[in-house]
N, C-alpha and C positions, 0 to 999 in steps of 0.2 A: 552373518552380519558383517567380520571383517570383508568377505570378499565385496561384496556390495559395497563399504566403505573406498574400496580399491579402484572398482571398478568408476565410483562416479568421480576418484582425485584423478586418474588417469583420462578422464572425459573431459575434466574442467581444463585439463594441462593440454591438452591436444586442441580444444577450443581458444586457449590462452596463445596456443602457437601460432595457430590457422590466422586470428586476430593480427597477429605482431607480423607475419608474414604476406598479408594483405597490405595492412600498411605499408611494408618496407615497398613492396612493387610501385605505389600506388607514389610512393614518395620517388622514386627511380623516374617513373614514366615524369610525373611533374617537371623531375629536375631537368630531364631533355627534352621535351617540348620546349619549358623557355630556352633551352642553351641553343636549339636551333633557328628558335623565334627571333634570338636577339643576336646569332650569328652576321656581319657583315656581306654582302649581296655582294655589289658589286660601287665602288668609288665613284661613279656617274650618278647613281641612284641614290649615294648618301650625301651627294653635292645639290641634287635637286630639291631635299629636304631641308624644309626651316625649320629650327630651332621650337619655333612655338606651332607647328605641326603637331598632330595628334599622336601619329606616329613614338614622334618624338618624348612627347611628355610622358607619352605611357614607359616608355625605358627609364625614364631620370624617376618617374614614381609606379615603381614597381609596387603591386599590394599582396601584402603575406598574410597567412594565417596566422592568429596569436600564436596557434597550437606550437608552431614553428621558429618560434622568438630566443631570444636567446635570456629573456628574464622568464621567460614560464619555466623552461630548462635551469635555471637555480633554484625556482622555488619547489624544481623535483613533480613535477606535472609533464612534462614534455613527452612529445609519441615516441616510445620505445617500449622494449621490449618490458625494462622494470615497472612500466607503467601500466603497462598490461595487469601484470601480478599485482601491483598494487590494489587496481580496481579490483583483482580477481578477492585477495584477502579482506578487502572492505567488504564489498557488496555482499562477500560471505557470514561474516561478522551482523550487517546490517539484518540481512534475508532469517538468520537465528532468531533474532529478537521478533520479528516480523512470525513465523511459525511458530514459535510458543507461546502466542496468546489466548488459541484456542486448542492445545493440543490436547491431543487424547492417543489411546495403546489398545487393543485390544491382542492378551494376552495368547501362546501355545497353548498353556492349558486350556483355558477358559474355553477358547476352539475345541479342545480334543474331548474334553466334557460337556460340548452341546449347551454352554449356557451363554452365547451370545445375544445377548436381545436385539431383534428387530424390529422395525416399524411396519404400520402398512401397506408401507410399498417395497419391503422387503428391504431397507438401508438397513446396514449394521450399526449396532451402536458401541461406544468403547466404556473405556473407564477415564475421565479428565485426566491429564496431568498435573492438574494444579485444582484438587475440586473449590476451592473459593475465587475461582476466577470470577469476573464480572459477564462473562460471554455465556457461560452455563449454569453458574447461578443464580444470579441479578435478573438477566434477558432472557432465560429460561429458553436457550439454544440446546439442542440436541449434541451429546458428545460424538459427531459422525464427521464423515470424510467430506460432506459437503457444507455442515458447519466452520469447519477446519480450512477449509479452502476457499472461502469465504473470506472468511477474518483473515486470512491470510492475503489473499488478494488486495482487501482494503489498506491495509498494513503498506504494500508493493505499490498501489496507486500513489498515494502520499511520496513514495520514494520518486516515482517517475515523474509525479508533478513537479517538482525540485530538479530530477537532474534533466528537464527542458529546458532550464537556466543556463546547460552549460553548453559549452558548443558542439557543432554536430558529431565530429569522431568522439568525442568523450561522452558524449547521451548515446549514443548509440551501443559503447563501452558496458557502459553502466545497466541500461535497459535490456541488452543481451546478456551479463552477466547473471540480472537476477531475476531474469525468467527463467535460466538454465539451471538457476539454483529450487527456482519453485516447482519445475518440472522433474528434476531426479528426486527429489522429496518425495510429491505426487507417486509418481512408479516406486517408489521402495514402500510408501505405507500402501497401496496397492498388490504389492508382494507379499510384503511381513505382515500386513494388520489385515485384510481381508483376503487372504491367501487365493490371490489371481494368478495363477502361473503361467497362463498362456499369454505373451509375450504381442503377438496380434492384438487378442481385446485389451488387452496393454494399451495398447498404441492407438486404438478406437476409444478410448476413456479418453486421453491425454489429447486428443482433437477436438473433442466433446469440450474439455476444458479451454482448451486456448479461444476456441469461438465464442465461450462463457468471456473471457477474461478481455478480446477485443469489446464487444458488445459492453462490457464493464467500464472500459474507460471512457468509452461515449457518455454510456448514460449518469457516469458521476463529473463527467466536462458538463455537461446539459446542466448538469445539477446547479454546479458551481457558477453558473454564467446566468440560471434563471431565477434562482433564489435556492431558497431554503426548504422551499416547500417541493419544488421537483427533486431536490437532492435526497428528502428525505423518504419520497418519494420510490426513487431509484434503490434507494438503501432496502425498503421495505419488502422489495420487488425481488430482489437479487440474495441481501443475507435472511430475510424471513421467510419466504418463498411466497411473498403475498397474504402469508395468515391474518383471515380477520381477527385472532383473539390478539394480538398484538398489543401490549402497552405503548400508546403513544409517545408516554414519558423517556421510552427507552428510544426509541427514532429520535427525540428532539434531543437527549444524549450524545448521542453517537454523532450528530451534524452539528452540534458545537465542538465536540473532541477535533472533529476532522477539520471544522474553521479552523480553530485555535494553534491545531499541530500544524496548519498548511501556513498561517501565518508567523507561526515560531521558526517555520523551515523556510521561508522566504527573506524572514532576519538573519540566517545562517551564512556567513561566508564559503566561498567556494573551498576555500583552503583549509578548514576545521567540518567541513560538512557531514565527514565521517562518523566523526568523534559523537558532533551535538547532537546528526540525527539519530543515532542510539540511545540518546538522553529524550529524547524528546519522544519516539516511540516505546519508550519504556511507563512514559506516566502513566497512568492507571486511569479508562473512560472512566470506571464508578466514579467519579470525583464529579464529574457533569452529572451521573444518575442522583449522587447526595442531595448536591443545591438543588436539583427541582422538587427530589422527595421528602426533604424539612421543610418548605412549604405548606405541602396537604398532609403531612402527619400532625401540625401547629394547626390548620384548619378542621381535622378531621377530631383532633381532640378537644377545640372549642366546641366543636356541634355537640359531642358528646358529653362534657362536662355541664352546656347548655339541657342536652336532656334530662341528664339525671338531675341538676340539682331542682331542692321542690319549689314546689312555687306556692305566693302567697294567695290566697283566698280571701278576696276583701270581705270584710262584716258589715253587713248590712245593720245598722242603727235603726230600731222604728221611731220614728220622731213623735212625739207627744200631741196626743188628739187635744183640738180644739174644743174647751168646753161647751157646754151647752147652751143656750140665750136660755135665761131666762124668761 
């Protein structure tokens, strides 16, 4: 376990580098293209130039990137090296809370004594990490790797919907961050929980996933862009695996959660983004499952209390016969 712990902080630090030293080139090449662009030619050629020439006005308005400013650099955002890491220890922070919604263990023993339960298609199942979670108790989800990676995926969209807000080296920061975080996850509970050693079908899972997880943010952009009803839709498709026995209730759940979280993170400043989205990924969906399900347990015990109670039986009166004529 430590070595695997080892192995993926030296993976993220060499990803951290790779990152910070793309930049640096990237900022190098920039700085001499323009120092050559805006180098002087020749004194005939800058005599022939007017002032309100095109030429011209482009040098007097030069246009920089924020990323490059000198107030995003106080406020400790700017492209370096510490900023790397900074992303690296957020998005790691963020990515925890995001995998422990659905997590689950399947124990060495439990392996070495043959009592792992499978399904019919041969998926292993674990033991929850949390068994009153909302995902395996409530939604009556399976404790398995494709449960697991699921919720977790959804968890990760929410993040990458928000960091499209920021500019392009910092999304691109952030979204490589925490897939790298989702995918050594992926390969270690592949190792330790369903004891895959071979390193190949490793890596044939882990392609199997990413083409799940592009296809994913399609179909929950679709979602969010056609309503409520393709979103939830997509939801049904991807973390249910299409089951007819499905509680509706629990889809119209989860597509208010996802509203609500995509709207409280759209409220979030760039500068606290870290902080709030962990607040904000951490409320608990049962809260949307409660309000719809006090509804019909208040309807379900009026019908009921309608059956039992008795009911009256009117008496019929015989009304008094007409005498006789004489």
């Amino acid at each position: 376990m430590a070595c695997e712990r080892c192995r993926w902080q030296v993976r993220s630090l060499v990803q951290v580098a790779s990152t910070a030293r793309a930049a640096a080139t990237r900022t190098t090449t920039t700085t001499t293209l323009t120092t050559r662009t805006s180098a002087p030619t020749t004194t005939k050629h800058h005599a022939l130039l007017s002032p309100r020439t095109p030429s011209s006005w482009a040098q007097q308005h030069q246009h920089r990137w924020f990323s490059g400013t000198a107030e995003k650099r106080i406020l400790g955002m700017g492209g370096s090296l510490a900023e790397s890491y900074r992303v690296l220890g957020a998005s790691e922070r963020l990515y925890k809370v995001c995998s422990r919604a659905a997590d689950y263990h399947i124990t060495e023993e439990a392996r070495k004594k043959d009592e792992v339960e499978r399904l019919e298609d041969g998926e292993e199942l674990g033991r929850p990490a949390d068994k009153n979670n909302v995902w395996h108790k409530t939604f009556q989800l399976h404790p398995s790797f494709s449960t697991w990676s699921h919720v977790t995926m959804l968890h990760l969209y929410l993040l990458n919907a928000r960091a499209r807000c920021f500019e392009r080296e910092a999304y691109r920061s952030w979204q490589q961050q925490l897939v790298d975080h989702f995918f050594f996850e992926c390969e270690k509970k592949m190792h330790l929980d369903h004891n895959i050693t071979s390193s190949a079908l490793r890596q044939r899972y882990l392609k199997d996933i990413f083409v799940q997880w592009r296809g994913l943010l399609l179909a929950y952009d679709e979602g969010l862009i056609k309503g409520d009803a393709v979103l939830a839709s997509a939801v049904w498709r991807n973390l249910f695996k299409g089951s007819p026995a499905v509680d509706p209730r629990a889809l119209l759940a989860i597509v208010g959660w996802l509203r609500a979280s995509l709207a409280a993170l759209e409220a979030t400043s760039d500068m606290v983004f870290a902080e709030r989205a962990e607040e904000i990924l951490a409320k608990p969906v049962g809260v949307f499952w409660t309000r719809l399900e006090e509804p019909f347990k208040q309807g379900a015990a009026a019908a009921e209390s309608a059956a039992t109670k008795p009911q009256r039986v009117p008496v019929q009166t015989s009304s008094p016969k007409p005498a006789a004529a004489a």
